[in-house]
N, C-alpha and C positions, 0 to 999 in steps of 0.2 A: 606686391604683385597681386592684380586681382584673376583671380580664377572664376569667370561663369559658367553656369551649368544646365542641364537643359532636363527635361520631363520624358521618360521612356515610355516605353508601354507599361502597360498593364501588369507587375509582380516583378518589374524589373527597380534597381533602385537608380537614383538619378546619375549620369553621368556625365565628368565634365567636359568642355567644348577641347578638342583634340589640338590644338593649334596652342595653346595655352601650356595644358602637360607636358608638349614636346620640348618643352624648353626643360622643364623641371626632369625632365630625359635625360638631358643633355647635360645638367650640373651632378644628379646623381651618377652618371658614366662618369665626369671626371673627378668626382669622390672616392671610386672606387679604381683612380690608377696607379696599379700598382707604384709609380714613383713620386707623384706628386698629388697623390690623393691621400687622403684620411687610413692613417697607417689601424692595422688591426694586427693582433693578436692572439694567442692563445689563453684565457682567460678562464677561472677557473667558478664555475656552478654550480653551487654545493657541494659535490664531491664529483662532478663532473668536466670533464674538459674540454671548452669551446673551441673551436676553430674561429677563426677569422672575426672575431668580438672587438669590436670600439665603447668606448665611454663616451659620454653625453661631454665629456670637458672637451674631448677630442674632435666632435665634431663639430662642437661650437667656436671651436679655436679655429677650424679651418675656414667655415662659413664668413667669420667675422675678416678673417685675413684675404679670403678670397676674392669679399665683396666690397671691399673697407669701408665695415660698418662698426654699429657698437655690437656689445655683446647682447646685450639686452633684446637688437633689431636681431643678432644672428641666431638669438634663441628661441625666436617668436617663429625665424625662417623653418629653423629644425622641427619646431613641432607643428608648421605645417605640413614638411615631407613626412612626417609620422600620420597627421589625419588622412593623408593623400595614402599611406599604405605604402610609402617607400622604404620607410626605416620603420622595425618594428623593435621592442624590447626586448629584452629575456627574463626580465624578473618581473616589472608590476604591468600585466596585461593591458586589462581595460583602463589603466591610466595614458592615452596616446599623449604624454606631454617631452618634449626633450629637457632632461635636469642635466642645470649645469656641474655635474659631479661625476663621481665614479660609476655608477649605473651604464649595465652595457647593453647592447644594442647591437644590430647588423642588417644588414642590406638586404629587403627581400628579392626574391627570386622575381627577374623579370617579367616570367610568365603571369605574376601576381598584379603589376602594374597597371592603375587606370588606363595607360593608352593601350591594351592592350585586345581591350572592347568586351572581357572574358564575361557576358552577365551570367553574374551567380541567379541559379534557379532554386526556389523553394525544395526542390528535389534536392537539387546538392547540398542544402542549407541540413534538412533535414535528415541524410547520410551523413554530414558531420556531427550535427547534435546525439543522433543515434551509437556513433561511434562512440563520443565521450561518455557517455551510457554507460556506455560497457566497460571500459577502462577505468571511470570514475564509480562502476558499482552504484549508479542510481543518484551518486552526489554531484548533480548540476549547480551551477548557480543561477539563484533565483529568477532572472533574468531568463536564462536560456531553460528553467526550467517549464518557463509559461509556454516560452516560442517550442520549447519539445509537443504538449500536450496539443497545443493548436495544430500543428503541422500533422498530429498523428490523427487527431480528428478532420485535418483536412484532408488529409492526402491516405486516409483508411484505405482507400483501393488498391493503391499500391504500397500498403504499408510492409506485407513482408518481401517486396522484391528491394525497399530501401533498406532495413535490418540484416537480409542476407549480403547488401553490397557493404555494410557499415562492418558487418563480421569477416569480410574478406580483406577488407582491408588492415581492421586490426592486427589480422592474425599473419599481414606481408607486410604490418611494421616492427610485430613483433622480434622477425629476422633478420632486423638491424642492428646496428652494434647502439649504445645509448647514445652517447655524442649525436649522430646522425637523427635517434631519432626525436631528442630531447630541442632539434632545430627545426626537423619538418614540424614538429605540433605546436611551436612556435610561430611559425611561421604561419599555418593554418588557423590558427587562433589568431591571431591578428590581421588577417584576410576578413575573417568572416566578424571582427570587431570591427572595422572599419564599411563594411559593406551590411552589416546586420546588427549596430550598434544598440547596446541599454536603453529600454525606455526611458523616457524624459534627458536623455544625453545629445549634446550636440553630434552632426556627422559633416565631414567637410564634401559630401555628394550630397548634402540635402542640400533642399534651395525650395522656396513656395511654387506655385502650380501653375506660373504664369508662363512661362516659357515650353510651351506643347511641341518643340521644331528638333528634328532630328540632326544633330551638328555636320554626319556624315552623308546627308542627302542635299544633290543641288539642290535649292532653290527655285522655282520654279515662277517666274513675274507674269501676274494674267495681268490680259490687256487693259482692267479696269486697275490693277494697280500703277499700272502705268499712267495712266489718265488723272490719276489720284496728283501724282506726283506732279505732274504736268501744269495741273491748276494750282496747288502749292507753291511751285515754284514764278507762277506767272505774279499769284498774289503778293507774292514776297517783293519778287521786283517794283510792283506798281505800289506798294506802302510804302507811303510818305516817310522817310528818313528824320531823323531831328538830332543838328550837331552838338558834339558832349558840352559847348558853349553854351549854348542856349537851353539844355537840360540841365546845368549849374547854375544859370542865372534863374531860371525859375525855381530851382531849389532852396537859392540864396533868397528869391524876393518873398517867399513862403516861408522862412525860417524868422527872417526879419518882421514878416507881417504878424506871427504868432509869437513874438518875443514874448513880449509884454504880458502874454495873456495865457503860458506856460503853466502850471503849478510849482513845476521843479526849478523853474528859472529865476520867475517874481513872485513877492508876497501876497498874500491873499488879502485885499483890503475894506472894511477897516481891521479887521486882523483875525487869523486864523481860527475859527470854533474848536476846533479838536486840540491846539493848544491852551487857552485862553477861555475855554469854556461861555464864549459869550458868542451870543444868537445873532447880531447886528450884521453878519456876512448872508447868513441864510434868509435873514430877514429881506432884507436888501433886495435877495437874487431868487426871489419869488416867481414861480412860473409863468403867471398875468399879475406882478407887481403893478400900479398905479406909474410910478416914475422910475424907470431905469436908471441903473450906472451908465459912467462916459465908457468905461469898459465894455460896456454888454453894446450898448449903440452903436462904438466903433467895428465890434466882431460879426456887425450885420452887415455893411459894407464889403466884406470878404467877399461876400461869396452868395446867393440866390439860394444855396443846402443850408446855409448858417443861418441867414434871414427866417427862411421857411422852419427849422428848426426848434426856433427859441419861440412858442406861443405866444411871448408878448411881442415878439418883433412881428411876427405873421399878422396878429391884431392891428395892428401899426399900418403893414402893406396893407390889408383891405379896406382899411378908411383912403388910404391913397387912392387905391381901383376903384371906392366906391364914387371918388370924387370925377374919376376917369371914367364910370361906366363901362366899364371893363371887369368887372368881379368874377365873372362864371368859369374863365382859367383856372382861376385858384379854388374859386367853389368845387369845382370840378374836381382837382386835383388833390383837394381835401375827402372829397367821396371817397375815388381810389385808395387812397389809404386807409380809409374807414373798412373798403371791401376787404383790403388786401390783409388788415389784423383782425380782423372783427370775428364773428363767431361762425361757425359752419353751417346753424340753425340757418340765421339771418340772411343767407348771403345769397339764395336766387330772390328775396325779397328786395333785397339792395341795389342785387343787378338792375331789376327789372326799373326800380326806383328809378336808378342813374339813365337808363335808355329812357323810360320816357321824360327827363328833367334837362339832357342835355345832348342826347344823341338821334332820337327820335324827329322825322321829317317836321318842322315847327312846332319844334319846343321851346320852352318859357325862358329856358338859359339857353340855348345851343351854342356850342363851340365849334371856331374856325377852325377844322382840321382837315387833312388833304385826303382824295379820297379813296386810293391804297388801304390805309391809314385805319378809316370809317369803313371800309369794305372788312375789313382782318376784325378788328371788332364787332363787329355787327354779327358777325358769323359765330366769332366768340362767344356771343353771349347769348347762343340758344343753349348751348351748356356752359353755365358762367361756372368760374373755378376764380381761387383767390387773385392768379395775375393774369384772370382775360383783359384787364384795362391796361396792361405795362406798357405797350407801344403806345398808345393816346395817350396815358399820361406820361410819357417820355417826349413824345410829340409838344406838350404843353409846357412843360417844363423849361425845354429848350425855347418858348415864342416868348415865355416872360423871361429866362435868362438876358435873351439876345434884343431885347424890347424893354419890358416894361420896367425891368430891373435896374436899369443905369436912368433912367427918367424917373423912379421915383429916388434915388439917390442922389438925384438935382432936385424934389419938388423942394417946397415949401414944407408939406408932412415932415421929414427926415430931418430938414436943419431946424424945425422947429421942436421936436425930440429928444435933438442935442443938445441945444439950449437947454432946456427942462432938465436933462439929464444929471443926473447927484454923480460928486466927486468926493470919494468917503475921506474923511483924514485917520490916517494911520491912529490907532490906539496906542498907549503906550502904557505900558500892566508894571509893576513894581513887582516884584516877586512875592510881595506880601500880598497883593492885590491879586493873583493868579492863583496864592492858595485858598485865600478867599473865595474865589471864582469855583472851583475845583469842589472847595467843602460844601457850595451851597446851591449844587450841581440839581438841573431838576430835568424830568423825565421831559423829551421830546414831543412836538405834535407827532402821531403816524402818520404816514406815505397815504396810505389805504384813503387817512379819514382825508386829508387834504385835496387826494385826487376823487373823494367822495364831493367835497365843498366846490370843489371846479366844475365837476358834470352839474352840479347843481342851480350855481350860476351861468354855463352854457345853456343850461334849457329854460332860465328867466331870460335870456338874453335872445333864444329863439323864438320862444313864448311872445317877448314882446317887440319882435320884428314882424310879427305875423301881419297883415292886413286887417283892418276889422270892419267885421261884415255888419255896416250900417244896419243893415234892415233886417239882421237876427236879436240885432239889441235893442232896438224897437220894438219889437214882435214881445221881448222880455219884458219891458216894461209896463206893455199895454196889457200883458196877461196879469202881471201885478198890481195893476192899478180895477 
């Protein structure tokens, strides 16, 4: 049974949603009937004698029989009516747990019950603490000795009208007989344990600060949340549906298409480095390697994210575009992501770069994009931030997915790739050969320097894409001559 709870005011503690409790009403009422409820006793208190006392075996016996559960669910039940303040102990206080044993227990007073809406106020908190005060001669427990000193610091104004109620009351419990009153300070102590619980202790009224709504006050529906609803509910209807058939077959042909290409499924080939200690896997599956695996070529067909992905397949597509005259998609597309990781410094430099290189009124690349699109950008990028290009390049992404993407998967480029493409043969290590491998183990290239060696060769490779300016190298030579 879940119990939610809701946020009060201000010095009030949380209390839970009433509709809920009432149930938990309703089981403790019939706990406590006389004939076919949880039988109690007179039970004896160190040297005192209880009236109307159950054992934790007793009431777990009847939970479990009432509900037909196990014991285990009916003991978890009982010591939530303990955190809830239904059933309190007589012997180990601040422990609210029900044990399945001889430990006794009884039913508090309903007036004490969460639905009963009674909030305890720092005033009554602190007439109680003030009372054990006095009874206890100054021996609090640690706990309630902190919440004493605060309350008397907080509430100094009226500290002696709470001391003279704390002393009046002691001295109209003292005119009880002990029995009587050895159950009310039971009973009061475990009120104010469950409603003023130990720091760092769980409380079954606490709950975090998200729920601000009063459980006993209508509701009250403004017109805008009405509306809210209205458009929710219209969107819901007009989203395209898609039957459980057709989301298993896509699952199926997606599970099939990445069989092969799994780690956990199939072997690593030509055979695993971190087994085997041999480099020929890594080697192989170099980021702009020379000649791809049939493996790596086939996992560029998936998909336009996979293509784009793998840097040597990317280099692959732009000799395609280049052949197509079509490159500045991707040129393009490759910026944004430059803006979008790149540094904080760089990046109104970058923007500004991208506007005038391929969004700017007759620029050198410009791209075909709709003019929504170029409108929302454009505005973007007088304060450019890392995804003012997200919807252009989403835009763009989508016109090579649905375009360029299945036509270069027919060119000539791609089957001729595949051809080219290496098919490792499996290794096969002797166990003597693996320790070998193992013994004559030698330190890795680093990450750092290899993707130092790539930047390096992208900018020979930018370097000498550049145009060359005839008549500067002219100019150089005649000054050297």
């Amino acid at each position: 049974m879940t119990i939610r709870t809701v946020r009060p005011n201000r010095g009030q503690r949380f209390r839970p949603r009433t509709h809920c409790l009432k149930k938990l009403d309703a089981m403790v009422v019939e706990m406590q009937d006389p004939k076919n409820g949880v039988k109690g006793s007179e039970q004896k208190l160190n040297v005192t004698t209880i009236p109307h006392a159950i054992t934790g075996a007793n009431i777990i016996a009847w939970i479990s029989n009432k509900m037909k559960t196990t014991t285990e669910e009916a003991q978890v039940f009982g010591t939530m009516l303990m955190a809830y303040g239904y059933i309190y102990p007589l012997q180990n206080h601040r422990k609210l747990v029900m044990c399945n044993d001889s430990s006794l227990y009884r039913f508090q007073t309903p007036y004490f019950w969460p639905t009963q809406q009674w909030v305890p106020e720092d005033s009554d908190y602190a007439i109680y603490l003030a009372k054990r005060n006095i009874r206890k001669k100054g021996m609090l427990e640690p706990y309630e000795q902190v919440d004493y000193n605060h309350l008397h610091e907080w509430l100094n104004h009226k500290w002696d009208f709470i001391v003279m109620q704390a002393t009046e009351q002691y001295k109209a419990g003292r005119d009880r007989n002990k029995a009587d009153r050895v159950v009310f300070d039971c009973q009061e102590r475990a009120f104010w344990i469950v409603n003023r619980p130990p720091r760092r202790t769980h409380s079954a009224l606490d709950v975090g600060p998200e729920r601000l709504i009063n459980p006993n006050v209508e509701e009250k529906i403004t017109f805008d949340q009405y509306r809210r609803v209205n458009i929710f509910y219209q969107q819901a209807i007009m989203r395209s549906k898609v039957k459980s058939s057709v989301s298993l077959g896509a699952l199926v042909k997606y599970i099939t298409s990445y069989k092969n290409h799994d780690a956990f499924l199939a072997p690593c080939l030509p055979s695993n480095p971190w087994e085997t200690d041999h480099d020929a896997y890594w080697t192989l599956n170099m980021r702009r390697v020379d000649v791809p695996t049939k493996m790596r070529v086939e996992r560029w067909s998936f998909s336009l994210f996979e293509l784009l992905t793998d840097l040597r397949g990317r280099d692959d597509f732009k000799i395609f575009l280049k052949k197509e005259f079509s490159g500045e998609n991707l040129a393009f597309w490759e910026a944004a992501e430059e803006l979008k990781w790149g540094t904080a410094s760089s990046m109104s430099a970058k923007a500004e770069s991208i506007f005038k290189t391929f969004l700017a009124p007759g620029a050198p690349r410009w791209i075909n994009i709709d003019g929504r699109t170029m409108g929302l950008t454009v505005k973007g990028l007088e304060h450019p931030h890392r995804y003012v290009l997200e919807a252009a390049q989403t835009h763009v992404f989508m016109l090579m997915k649905k375009d360029t993407f299945f036509r270069y998967l027919k060119s000539p480029t791609y089957k001729e790739i595949q051809k080219k493409a290496l098919s490792p043969e499996a290794h096969n290590f002797s166990p003597a050969q693996l320790e070998d491998n193992a013994r004559n183990r030698s330190a890795g290239i680093h990450p750092i320097i290899l993707w130092q060696q790539e930047e390096e060769e992208k900018a020979k490779a930018a370097a000498a894409s550049v145009p060359v300016d005839v008549k500067a190298v002219m100019s150089k030579i005649d000054r050297k001559k």
